[in-house]
C-alpha positions as CSV (number, residue, x, y, z in Angstrom):
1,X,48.4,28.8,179.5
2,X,50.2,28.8,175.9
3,X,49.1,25.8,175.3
4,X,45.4,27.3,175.7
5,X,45.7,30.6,174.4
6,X,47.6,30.4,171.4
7,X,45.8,28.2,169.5
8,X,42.6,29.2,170.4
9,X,43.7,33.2,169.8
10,X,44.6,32.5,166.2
11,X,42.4,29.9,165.4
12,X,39.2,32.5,166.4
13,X,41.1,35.2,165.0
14,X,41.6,33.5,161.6
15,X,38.0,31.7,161.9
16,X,39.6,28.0,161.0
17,X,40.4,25.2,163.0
18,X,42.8,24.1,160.5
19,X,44.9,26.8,162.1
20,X,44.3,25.5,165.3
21,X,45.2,21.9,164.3
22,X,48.5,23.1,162.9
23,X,49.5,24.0,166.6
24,X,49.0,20.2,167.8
25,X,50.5,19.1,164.2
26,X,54.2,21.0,164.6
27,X,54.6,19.8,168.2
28,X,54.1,16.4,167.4
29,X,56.7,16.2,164.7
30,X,59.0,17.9,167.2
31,X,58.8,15.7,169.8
32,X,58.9,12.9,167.6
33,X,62.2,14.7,166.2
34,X,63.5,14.4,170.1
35,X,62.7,10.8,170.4
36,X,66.2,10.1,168.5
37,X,67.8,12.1,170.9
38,X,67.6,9.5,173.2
39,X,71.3,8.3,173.7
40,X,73.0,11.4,173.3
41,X,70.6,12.7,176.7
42,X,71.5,9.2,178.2
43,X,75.2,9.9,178.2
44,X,74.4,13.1,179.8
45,X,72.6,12.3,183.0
46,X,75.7,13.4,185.4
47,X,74.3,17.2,184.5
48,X,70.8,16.5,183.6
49,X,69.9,19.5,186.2
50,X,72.2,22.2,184.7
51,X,71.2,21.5,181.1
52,X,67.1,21.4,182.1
53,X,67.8,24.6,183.7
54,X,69.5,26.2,180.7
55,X,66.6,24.8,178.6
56,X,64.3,26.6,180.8
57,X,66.2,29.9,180.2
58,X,66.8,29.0,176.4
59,X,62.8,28.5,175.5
60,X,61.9,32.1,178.4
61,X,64.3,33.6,175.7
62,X,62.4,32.2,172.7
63,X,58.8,33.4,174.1
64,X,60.1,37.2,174.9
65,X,61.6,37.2,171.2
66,X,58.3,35.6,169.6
67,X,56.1,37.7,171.9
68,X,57.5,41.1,170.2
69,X,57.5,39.8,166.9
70,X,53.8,38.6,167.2
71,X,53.4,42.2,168.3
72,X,55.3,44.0,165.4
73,X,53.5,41.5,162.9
74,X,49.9,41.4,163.7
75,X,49.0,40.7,159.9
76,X,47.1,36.6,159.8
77,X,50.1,34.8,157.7
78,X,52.8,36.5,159.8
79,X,51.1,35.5,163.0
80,X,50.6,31.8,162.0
81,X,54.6,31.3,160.9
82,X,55.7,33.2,163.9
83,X,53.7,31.5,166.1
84,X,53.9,28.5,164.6
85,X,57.8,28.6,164.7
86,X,57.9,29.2,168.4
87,X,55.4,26.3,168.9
88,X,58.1,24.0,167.2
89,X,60.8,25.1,169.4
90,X,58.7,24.7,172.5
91,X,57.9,21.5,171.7
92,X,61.2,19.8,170.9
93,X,63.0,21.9,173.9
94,X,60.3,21.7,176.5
95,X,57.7,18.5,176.0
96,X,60.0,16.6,173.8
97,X,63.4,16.3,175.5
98,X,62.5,16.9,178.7
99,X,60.3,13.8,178.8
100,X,62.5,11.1,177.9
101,X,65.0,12.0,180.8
102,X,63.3,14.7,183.2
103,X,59.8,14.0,183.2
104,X,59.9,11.3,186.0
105,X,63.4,11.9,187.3
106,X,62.7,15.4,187.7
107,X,61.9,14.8,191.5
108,X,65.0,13.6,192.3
109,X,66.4,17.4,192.1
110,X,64.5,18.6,194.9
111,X,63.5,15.3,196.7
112,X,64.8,12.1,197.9
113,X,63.2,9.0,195.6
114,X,61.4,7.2,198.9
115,X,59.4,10.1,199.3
116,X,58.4,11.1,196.0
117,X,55.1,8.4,196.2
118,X,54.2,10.8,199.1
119,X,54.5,14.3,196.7
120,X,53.1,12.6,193.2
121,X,49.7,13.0,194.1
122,X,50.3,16.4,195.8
123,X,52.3,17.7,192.8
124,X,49.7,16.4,190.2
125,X,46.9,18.3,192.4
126,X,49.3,21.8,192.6
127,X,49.7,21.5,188.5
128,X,46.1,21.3,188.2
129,X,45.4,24.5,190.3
130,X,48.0,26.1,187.8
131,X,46.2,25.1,185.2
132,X,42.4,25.9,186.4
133,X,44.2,29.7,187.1
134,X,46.3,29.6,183.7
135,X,42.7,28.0,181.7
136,X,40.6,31.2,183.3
137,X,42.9,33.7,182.5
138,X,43.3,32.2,178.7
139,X,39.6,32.1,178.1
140,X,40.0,36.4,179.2
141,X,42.7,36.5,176.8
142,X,41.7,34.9,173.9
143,X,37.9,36.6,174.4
144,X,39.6,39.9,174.7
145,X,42.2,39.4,171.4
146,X,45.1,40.0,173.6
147,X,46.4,36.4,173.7
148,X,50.3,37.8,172.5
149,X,51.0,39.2,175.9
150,X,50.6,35.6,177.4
151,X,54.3,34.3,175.8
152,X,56.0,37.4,178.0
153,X,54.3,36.2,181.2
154,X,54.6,32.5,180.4
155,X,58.0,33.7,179.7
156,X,58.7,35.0,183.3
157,X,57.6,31.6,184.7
158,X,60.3,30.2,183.2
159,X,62.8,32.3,184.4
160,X,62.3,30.8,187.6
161,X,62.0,27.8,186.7
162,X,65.2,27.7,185.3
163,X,67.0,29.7,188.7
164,X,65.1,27.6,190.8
165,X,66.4,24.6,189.1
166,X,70.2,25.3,189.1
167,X,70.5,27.5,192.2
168,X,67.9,25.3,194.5
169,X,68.0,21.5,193.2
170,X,70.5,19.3,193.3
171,X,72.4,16.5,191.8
172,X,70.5,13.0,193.3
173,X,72.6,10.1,194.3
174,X,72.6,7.1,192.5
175,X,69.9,5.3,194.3
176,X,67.9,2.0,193.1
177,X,64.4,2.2,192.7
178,X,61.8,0.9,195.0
179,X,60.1,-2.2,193.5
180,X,56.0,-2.7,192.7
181,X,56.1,-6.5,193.5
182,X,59.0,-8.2,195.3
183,X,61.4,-8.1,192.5
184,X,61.4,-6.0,189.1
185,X,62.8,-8.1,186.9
186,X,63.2,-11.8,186.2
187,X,65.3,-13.5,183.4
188,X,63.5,-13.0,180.6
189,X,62.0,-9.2,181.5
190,X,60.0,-7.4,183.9
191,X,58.0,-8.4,186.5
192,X,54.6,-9.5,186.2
193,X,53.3,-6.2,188.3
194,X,56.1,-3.6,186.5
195,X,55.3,-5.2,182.8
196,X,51.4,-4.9,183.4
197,X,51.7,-1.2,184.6
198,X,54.3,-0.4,181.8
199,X,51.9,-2.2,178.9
200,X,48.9,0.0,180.1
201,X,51.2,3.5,179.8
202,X,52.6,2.5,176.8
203,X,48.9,2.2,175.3
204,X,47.8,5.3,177.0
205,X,49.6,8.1,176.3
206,X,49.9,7.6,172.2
207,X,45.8,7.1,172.4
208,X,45.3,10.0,174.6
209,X,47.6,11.6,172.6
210,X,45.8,10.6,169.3
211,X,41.8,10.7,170.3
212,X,42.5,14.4,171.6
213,X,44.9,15.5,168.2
214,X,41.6,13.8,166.4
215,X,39.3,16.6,167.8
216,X,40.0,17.3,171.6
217,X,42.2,19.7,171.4
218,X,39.9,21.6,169.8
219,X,36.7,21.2,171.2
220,X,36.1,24.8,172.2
221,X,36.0,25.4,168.7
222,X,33.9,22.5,167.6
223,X,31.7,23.3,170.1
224,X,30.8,26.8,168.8
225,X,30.6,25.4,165.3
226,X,28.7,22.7,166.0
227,X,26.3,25.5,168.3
228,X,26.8,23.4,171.2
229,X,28.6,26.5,173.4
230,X,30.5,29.6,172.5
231,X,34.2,28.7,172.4
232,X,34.9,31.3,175.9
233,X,32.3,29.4,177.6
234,X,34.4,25.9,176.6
235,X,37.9,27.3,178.1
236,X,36.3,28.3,181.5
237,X,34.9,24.6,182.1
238,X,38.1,23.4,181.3
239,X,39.2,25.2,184.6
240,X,36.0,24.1,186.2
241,X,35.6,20.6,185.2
242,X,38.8,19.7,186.1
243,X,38.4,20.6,190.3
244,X,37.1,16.9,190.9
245,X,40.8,15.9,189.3
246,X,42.9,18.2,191.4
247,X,40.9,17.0,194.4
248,X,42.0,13.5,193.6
249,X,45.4,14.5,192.9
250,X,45.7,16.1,196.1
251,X,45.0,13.0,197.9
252,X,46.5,10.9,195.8
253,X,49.1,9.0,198.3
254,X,45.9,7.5,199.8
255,X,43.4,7.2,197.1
256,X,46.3,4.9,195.5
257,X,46.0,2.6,198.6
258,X,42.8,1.6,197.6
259,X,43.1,2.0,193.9
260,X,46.3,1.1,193.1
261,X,48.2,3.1,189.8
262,X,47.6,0.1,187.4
263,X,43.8,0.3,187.6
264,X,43.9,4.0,187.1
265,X,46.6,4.1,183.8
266,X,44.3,0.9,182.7
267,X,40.5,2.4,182.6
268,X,40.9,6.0,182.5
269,X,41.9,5.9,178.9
270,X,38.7,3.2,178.1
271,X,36.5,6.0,179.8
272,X,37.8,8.4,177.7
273,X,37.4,6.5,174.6
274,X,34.1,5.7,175.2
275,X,33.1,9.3,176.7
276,X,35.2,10.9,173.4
277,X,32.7,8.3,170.7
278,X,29.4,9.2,172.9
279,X,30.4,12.9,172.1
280,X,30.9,12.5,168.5
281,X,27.6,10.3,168.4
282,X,25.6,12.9,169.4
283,X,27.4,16.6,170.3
284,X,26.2,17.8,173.1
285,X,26.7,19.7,176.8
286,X,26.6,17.0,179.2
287,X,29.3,14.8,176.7
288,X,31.5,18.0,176.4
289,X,30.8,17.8,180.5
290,X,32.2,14.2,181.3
291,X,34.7,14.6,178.7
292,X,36.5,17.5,180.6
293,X,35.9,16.3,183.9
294,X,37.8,12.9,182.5
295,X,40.6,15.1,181.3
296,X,40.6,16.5,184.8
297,X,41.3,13.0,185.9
298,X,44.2,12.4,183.5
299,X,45.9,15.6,185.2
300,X,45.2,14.7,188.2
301,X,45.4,10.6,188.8
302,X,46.8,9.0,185.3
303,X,49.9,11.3,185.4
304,X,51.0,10.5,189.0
305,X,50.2,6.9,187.9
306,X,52.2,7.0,184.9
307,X,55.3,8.3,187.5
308,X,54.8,5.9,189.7
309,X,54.8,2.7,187.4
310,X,57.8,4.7,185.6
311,X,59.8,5.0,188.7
312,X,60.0,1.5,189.1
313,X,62.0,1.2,186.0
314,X,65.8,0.0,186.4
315,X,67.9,3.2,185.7
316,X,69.7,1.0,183.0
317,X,66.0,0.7,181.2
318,X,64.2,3.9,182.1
319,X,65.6,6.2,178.7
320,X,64.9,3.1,176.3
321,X,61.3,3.2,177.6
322,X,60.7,6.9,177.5
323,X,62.1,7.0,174.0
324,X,59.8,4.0,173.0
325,X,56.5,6.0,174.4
326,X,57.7,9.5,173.3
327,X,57.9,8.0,169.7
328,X,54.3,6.8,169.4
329,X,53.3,9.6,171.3
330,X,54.3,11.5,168.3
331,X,53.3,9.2,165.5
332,X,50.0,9.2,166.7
333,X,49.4,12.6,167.3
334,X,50.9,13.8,163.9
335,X,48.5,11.2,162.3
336,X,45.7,12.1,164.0
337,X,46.7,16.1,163.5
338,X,46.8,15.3,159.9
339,X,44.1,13.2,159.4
340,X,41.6,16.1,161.5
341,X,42.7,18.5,159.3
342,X,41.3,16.6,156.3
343,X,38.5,16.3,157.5
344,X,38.3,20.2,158.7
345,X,39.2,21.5,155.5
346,X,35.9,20.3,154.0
347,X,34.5,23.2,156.4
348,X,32.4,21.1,157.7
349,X,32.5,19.2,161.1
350,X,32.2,15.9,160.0
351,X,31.8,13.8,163.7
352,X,31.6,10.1,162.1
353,X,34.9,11.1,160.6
354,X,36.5,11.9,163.5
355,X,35.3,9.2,165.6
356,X,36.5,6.7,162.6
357,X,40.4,8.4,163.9
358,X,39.3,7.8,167.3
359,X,38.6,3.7,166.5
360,X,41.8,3.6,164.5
361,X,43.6,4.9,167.3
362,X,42.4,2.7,169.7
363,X,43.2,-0.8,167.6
364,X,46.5,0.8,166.4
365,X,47.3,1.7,170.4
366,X,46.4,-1.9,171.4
367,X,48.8,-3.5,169.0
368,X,52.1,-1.6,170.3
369,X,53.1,-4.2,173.0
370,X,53.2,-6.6,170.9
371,X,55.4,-4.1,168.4
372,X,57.9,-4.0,171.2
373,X,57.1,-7.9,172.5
374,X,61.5,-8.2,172.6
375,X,61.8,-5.3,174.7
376,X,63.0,-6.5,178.0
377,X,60.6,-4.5,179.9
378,X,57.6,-5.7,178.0
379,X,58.6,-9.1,177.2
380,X,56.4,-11.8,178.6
381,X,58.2,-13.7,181.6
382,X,58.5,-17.6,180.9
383,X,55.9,-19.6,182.1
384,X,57.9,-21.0,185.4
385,X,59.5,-17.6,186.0
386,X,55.1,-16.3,185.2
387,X,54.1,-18.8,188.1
388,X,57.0,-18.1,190.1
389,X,56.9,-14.8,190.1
């Protein structure tokens, strides 16, 4: 719901998508910021839970403090350093840290590790019916100019968050994770099955990350510019578009019986290239169409995937991994932020220009296994142990 509003509120309000851009641009250096945090969290893991939970209580704090101040200073500057400030903070706190410790272990709080193959799907399918409710009631917010009450409600849902988290959840026993194939690991690295899946996230999530930072992420407002659809219109199909992925996400522990995670965290993100260059090709609805109803799918299917393949890591590996994908994730959607806004602050829409950042995402994203070829995890196995394994 921030994620929506905010950046769509001021970016209509101040009529630029520069100002927009600026809200994907300061999160991305955060979390890139949190990617050295890395062994300090790993040292913390025997209270992980209490210190997500005061996290959770720390950023609630943060959005009732901003909210007020947004409201006291209504003036354009103001709002952009306020909010812009709060965006920062939200990122390093809540999508930075959190995901090189929390974001697949976070489960283990509530459920035992066995059965979380079982809940991925359903939990994927439960965000996404958050998000089509938190997507409608943006688009009424943002239309209606009163986007800077959504930080005090988004504010309560963190509140019990956090309660839930240290009053409900509970420390998980040290427990070794189920393997893809019949072993994990072999001498030199992972396992055929476990390196495949992790070499497909690791090239996913920076590109997703960097074709949406190159124009995604602001598509309602390309869209109006561009006279495709008004930017409201835009928000609501995001809510709309994205039922066929919280469908899938709902019955995800059988759809993966048939189409296991590795095929999903492989093709989703070529679709999505592809769907993203058709769009900037030739702008129009039934582009803007497939290309939320793929993000739908990412919600819904790629980010169970993603925790499945992840689970699979060995404990001792799992941080070092996160780190590595957090990093890029970061890189390439501060690039991509910065390189958009060049192009945007010609105040024209310039589409081959953007889908040039799109391209250079994709060969750049393609190149980072072999970047991190001596990781153990992405190392190739020896050709005996290959044939063996």
């Amino acid at each position: 719901m921030v994620v929506t509003a905010i950046p769509f509120g001021v970016g209509l309000e101040t009529g630029r998508i520069e100002n927009t851009i600026i809200f994907w641009l300061v999160p991305a250096l955060a979390v890139l910021g949190a990617s050295f945090f890395g062994k300090r969290i790993s040292r913390r893991k025997s209270t992980a839970r209490v210190d997500y939970a005061r996290l959770l209580m720390g950023i609630a704090v943060a959005e009732v403090v901003i909210s007020l101040l947004t409201l006291l200073f209504r003036g354009p500057i103001s709002t952009l350093v306020i909010s812009t400030l709060f965006v920062a903070l939200y990122a390093f706190a809540k999508e930075g840290i959190p995901r090189i410790l929390y974001q697949v272990a976070m489960y283990r709080y509530f459920v035992k590790a066995e059965e979380y193959a079982r809940l991925a799907g359903l939990k994927a399918g439960l965000d996404i019916v958050a998000a089509l409710g938190a997507i409608l009631f943006s688009a009424a917010v943002v239309a209606s100019g009163t986007w800077r009450y959504v930080l005090l409600f988004d504010a309560l849902t963190f509140v019990v968050l956090s309660v839930t988290m240290w009053k409900v959840g509970r420390d998980p026993e040290s427990v070794a994770p189920v393997p893809i194939a019949e072993k994990t690991t072999t001498r030199s690295g992972a396992a055929p099955d476990l390196r495949a899946g992790l070499v497909s996230v690791l090239i996913a999530i920076p590109l997703f990350h960097g074709v949406n930072a190159a124009f995604v992420n602001y598509l309602p407002l390309i869209n109006q510019e561009l006279g495709v659809m008004a930017a409201s219109t835009s928000i609501t199909l995001l809510a709309v578009l994205r039922a066929p992925g919280m469908l899938l996400g709902l019955g995800f522990d059988k759809i993966r019986k048939y189409v296991p995670a590795r095929t999903w965290t492989t093709f989703l993100p070529v679709a999505y290239v592809l769907i993203a260059l058709t769009y900037l090709a030739s702008p129009n609805v039934w582009s803007v169409y497939a290309l939320l109803f793929l993000g739908g799918l990412n919600v819904g299917v790629f980010a169970p995937s993603d925790a499945i393949i992840r689970n699979e890591i060995p404990e001792a590996h799992l941080v070092g991994f996160n780190v590595i994908v957090l990093r890029w994730l970061g890189v390439f959607q501060a690039l991509a932020c910065l390189s958009a806004l060049a192009v945007f602050r010609t105040l024209t829409v310039h589409t081959g220009l953007l889908a040039i950042i799109v391209v250079a995402s994709v060969v750049f994203a393609v190149l980072l296994p072999r970047i991190h070829a001596n990781n153990p995890l992405l190392a190739r196995p020896a050709p005996s142990e290959a044939v063996n394994a």
